[in-house]
N, C-alpha and C positions, 0 to 999 in steps of 0.2 A: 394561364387562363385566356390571356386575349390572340394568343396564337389557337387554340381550342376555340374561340368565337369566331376567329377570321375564316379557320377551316371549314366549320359547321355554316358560314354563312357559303363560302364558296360551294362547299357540297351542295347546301340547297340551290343554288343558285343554278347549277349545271342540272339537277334536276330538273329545277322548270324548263330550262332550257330544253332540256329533252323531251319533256314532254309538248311543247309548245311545236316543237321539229315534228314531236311522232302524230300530234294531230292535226297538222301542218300536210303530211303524206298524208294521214287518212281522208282527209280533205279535198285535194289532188285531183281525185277522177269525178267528182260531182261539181268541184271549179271548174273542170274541162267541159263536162258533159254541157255546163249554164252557159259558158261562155260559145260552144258551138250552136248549143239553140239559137245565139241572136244571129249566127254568121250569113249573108245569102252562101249558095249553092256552089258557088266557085271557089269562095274565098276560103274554105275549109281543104281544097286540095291545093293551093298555093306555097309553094316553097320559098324560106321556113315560113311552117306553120306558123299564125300568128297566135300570141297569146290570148288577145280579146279581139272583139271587133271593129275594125276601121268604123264601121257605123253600125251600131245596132238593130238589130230587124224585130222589135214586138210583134210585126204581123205575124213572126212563123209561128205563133202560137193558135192565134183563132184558124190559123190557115189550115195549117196540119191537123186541129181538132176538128174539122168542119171535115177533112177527106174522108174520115171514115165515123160511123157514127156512136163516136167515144162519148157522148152524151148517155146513151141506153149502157157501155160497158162501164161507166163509174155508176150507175142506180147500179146495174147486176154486182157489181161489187161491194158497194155498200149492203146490199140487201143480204150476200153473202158471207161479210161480216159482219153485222148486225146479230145473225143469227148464230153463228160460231162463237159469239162474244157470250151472248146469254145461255145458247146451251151449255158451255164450257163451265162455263159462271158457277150455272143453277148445278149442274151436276156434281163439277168440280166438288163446290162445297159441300154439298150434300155427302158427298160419297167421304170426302173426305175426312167430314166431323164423325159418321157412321165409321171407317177405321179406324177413327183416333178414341174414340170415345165408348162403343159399344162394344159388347163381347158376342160372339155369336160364333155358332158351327162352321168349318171352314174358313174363319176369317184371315189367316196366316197365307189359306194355301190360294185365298183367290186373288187376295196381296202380290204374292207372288204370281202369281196370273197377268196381273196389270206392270208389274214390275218387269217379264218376260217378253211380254208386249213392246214394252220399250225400246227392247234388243233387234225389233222386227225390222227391215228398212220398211218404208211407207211405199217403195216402190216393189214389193215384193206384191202388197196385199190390191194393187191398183187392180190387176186380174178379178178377182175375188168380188172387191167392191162393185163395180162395173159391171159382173154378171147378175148380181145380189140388185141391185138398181134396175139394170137392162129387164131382171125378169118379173119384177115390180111397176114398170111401165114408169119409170123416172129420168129416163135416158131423155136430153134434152129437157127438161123440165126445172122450174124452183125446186121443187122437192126432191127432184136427184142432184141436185150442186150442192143443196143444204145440208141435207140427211144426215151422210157420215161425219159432216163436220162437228154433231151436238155434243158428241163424246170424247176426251183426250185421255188415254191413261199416264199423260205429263200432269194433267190438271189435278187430277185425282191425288197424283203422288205427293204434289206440290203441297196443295191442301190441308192433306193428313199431315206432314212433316209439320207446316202453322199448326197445328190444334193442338199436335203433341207438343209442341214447346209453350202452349199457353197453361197457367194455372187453372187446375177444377174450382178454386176458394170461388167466386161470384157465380159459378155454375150449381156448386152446393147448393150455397144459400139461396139461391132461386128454386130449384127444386125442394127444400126445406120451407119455403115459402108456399109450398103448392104451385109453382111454375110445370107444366107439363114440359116433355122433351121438345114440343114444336116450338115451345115461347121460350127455354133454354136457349134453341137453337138461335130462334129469327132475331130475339132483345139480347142476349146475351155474345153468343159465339160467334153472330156474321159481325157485330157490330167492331168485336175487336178485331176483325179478320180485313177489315177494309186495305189496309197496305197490301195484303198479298192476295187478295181479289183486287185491287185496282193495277198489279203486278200481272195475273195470269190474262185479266181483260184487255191489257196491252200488247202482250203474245201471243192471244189467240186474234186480237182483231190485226196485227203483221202479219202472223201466219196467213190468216186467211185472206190478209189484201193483194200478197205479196203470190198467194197460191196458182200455179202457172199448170199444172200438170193433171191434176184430176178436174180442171175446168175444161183444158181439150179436151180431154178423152169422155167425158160425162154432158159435152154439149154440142150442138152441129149446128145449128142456125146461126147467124150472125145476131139475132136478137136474143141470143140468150150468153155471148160471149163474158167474158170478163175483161178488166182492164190489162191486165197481163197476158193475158191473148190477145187482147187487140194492138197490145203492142208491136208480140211478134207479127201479127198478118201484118200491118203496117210496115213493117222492115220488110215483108216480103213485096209487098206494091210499091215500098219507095226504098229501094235497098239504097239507091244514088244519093239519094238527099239527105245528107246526114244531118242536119240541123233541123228540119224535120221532125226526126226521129228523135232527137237528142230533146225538143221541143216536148215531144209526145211521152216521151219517160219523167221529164223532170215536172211534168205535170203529175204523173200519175203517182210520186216520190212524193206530195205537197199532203193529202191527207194524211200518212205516214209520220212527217215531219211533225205535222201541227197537235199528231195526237198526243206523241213521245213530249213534246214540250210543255203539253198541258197536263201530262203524267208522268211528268219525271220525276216530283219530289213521291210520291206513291212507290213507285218504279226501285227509286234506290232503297226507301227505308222498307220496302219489301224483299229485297235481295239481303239484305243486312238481315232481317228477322228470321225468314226462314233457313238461314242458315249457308245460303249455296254462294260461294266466294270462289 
């Protein structure tokens, strides 16, 4: 028995260890990225590379946000996640309590519709969107950066998989109660659904803060940019100054950061419910 304790202790013990190492790497390139942001301009091509900085530079932060105007691309990103967050949301569940719950004509096959969708790359349908927008008079505009984003058929899927694994027993009884389907839904079904809408409202608002590709392609002004595009134009006017740049990301990483930490306990026990490991 106590050779069986010792082992069982050593085995844990190399576990944490590994794990402590593997998040130690994962760690790695955003300890790089912070400690270049404080570096000045030389001191980042100095051989060897230093690990931190001889002196820390906090100016390169207002410095670098003031060259280009990253003010107007965090409201356009907020504003575009804001709205991804809630259409996702509203539909998500919507759609999703109506597959889990209701019987209706074609319901299998438009299941599988959204299911197919899935299989789609996102870059296949860029064409598609972009002419659908362009010939809508939304090119450049709130309304064509927002538009396609209200709908996910991730959210949808996610959804229905929660509803199906909840019990009908307080849905009954509500309806036996004279509860109509909207008061089922709003007092009953979203209330228990909050982990995995507080789960898809954190992956849709990453998605869309982190969304780099249909903001070029769907905006031209520099007052309608995103932060993820004004990052790369900024690597293109200061490709030299990497602390700068490295300044300019690990800002734009800070909303991101503070959401996931104030959604992390949602986050897990909604990974854990709906089933996906």
């Amino acid at each position: 028995m106590p050779r069986k304790t010792a082992a069982s202790g050593l085995l844990q013990l190399g576990a944490s260890a590994a794990a402590v190492a593997f998040a130690l790497v994962m760690l790695l390139p955003f300890l790089w990225m912070l400690s270049t942001s404080l570096m000045n301009e030389f001191e980042v091509f100095s051989y060897p590379p230093p690990l931190v900085p001889a002196s820390p530079r906090w100016q390169n932060y207002p410095e670098a946000l003031s060259a280009m105007p990253f003010g107007r691309f965090f409201v356009n990103s907020a504003v575009l996640a804001l709205f991804t967050v809630v259409g996702q949301v509203a539909t998500g569940a919507a759609a999703g309590y109506a597959f889990a719950r209701f019987q209706f004509a074609g319901r299998s096959a438009l299941f599988a519709g959204y299911l197919g969708a899935l299989m789609v790359p996102a870059i296949v349908l860029l064409i598609p969107r972009f002419l659908i927008v362009d010939a809508l008079g939304g090119v450049d505009t709130v309304a064509g950066l927002v538009s396609t984003e209200l709908v996910s058929a991730w959210s949808v899927f996610m959804m229905r998989q929660f509803f199906l694994a909840l019990p009908r027993d307080m849905e009954d009884a509500a309806r036996i109660d004279g509860a109509s389907e909207w008061a089922v839904f709003w007092h009953i079904a979203l209330p228990l659904a909050r982990p995995a809408l507080a789960t898809l409202a954190l992956f849709a608002f990453i998605d869309a803060w982190k969304s780099f590709l249909w903001p070029l392609v769907v905006t031209r002004s520099m007052e309608q940019r995103v932060v993820e595009v004004g990052v790369a134009s900024f690597h293109g006017l200061y490709y030299a100054n990497w602390p700068y740049q490295m300044a300019a990301a690990v800002t734009a990483l800070v909303p991101i950061i503070v959401v996931f930490l104030l959604t992390q306990r949602y986050f897990t026990r909604g990974i854990a419910l709906t089933g996906f490991k």
